[in-house]
Residue, then its C-alpha position, 0 to 999 in steps of 0.5 A: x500500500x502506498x503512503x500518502x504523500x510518498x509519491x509528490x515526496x519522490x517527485x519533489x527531491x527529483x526535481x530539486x536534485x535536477x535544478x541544482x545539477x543544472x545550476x552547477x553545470x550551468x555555473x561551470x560553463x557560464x558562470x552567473x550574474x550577480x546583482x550589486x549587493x550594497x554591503x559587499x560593494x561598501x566593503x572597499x570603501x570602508x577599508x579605504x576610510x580606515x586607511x585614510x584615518x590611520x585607524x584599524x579594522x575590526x572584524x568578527x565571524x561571531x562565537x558559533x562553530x563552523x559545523x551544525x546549524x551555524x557553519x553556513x553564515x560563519x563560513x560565509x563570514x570567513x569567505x568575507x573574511x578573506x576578501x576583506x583581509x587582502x584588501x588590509x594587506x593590500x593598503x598596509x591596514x591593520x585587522x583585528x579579529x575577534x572570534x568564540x569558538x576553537x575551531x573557527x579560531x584555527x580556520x580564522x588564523x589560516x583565512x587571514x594568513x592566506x589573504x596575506x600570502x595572496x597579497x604577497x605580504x607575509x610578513x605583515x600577517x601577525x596572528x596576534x591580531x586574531x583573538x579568541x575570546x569565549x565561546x560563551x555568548x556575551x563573554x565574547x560580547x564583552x571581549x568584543x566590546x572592549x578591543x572597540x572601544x581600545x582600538x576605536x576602529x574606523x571600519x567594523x565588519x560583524x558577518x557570520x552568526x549572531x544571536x542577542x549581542x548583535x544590537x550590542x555589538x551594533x552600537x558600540x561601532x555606532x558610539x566610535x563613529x565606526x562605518x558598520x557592515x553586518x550580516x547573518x542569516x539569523x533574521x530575528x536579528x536583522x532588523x537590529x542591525x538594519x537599525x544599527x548598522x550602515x550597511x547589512x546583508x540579509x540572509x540569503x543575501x549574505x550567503x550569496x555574497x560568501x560564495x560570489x567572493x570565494x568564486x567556487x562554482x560548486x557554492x555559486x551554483x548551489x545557490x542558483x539551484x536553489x533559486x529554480x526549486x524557489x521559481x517552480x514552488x511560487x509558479x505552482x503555488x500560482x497555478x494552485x490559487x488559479x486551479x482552486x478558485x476554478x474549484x479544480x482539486x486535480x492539483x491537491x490530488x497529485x500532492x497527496x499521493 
């Protein structure tokens, strides 16, 4: 006897494993457009304020591991992460880096060394710049707020996971006069830093933006994947609406097998 739900179940994880395929085959051969995401194209001009004003740049991933729940936005952050290291290395500005947990420490200082090698600087890595502070949520908070307001820094960057110290965070980068770009997936915690910050990415916009910067075609193609399976479920929702409202149940039917 079939189960219900078995069978649109089967149909479904077909067709979302056909649109990824196609986006990492299409990802590999063209590559995709991505349009301007603001936070991510600040970037340049902040570390370039930071610069002019002789002023360092703080950075944080936030206190969550890169495995589990939080490893999406905490990897996107350290992708940024890069990108925002080489730049530093680029205009011989300083970067330090607070983050709270033991593994994303290691894969920091190896980010953040890399950048500098990238960049043909070497010897202007210091790993003394990462610091690892709790993996106790306001312990690194407080950690956090202390190297801002010692290093006053001119550009502040909170990109990776962050639960109820994000709005903390946010102010204190306001109360130096820090230009402030954040991002996260956690969305009870974006509209605090929308509120709070100059620049933020949202969600799956920050995700994005974590895979444009590493130029991996399996991540960026991934993610157009993703957004097919998101263009075929609102075209059938669509159809659905039209479908019920013409009392037509043949739809509802099919899901139900």
């Amino acid at each position: 006897m079939l189960i219900q739900g078995r069978l649109s179940g089967l149909m479904a994880l077909i067709i979302i494993f056909a649109c990824i395929q196609y986006g990492l085959i299409r990802a590999r051969r063209k590559g995709f457009y991505f349009r301007p995401i603001a936070g991510l194209d600040a970037v340049e001009e902040a570390i370039g304020r930071a610069t002019e004003m002789g002023k360092p740049v703080l950075y944080s991933p936030g206190y969550a591991d890169v495995a589990g729940t939080t490893a999406p936005p905490t990897i996107a952050g350290l992708d940024l992460l890069s990108h925002v290291g080489r730049l530093a290395a680029r205009y011989d500005t300083t970067i330090v880096v607070t983050v709270g947990h033991a593994n994303t420490y290691a894969l920091t200082l190896e980010v953040l060394r890399n950048a500098y090698l990238t960049e043909g600087k070497p010897d202007a890595y210091d790993p003394e710049s990462v610091y690892f502070t709790s993996d106790v949520q306001f312990a690194f908070t407080a950690a956090t707020l202390g190297l801002v307001q010692r290093e006053k820094p001119a550009a502040t960057f909170y990109t990776g996971y962050f639960a109820a110290e994000a709005i903390i965070l946010a102010e204190a980068a306001a109360a130096v006069n820090s230009i402030s770009i954040a991002g996260t997936t956690n969305y009870f915690q974006i509209p605090f830093f929308v509120a709070a910050c100059d620049y933020t990415m949202i969600g799956e916009e920050f995700l994005a933006a974590g895979a444009f910067i590493s130029k991996d075609p399996m991540r960026i193609g991934s993610i157009a994947g993703q957004d097919y399976v998101k263009m075929l479920s609102l075209m059938l929702v669509l159809v659905g609406i039209v479908m019920r409202t013409f009392k037509n149940d043949w739809l509802v039917t099919l899901l139900k097998r």
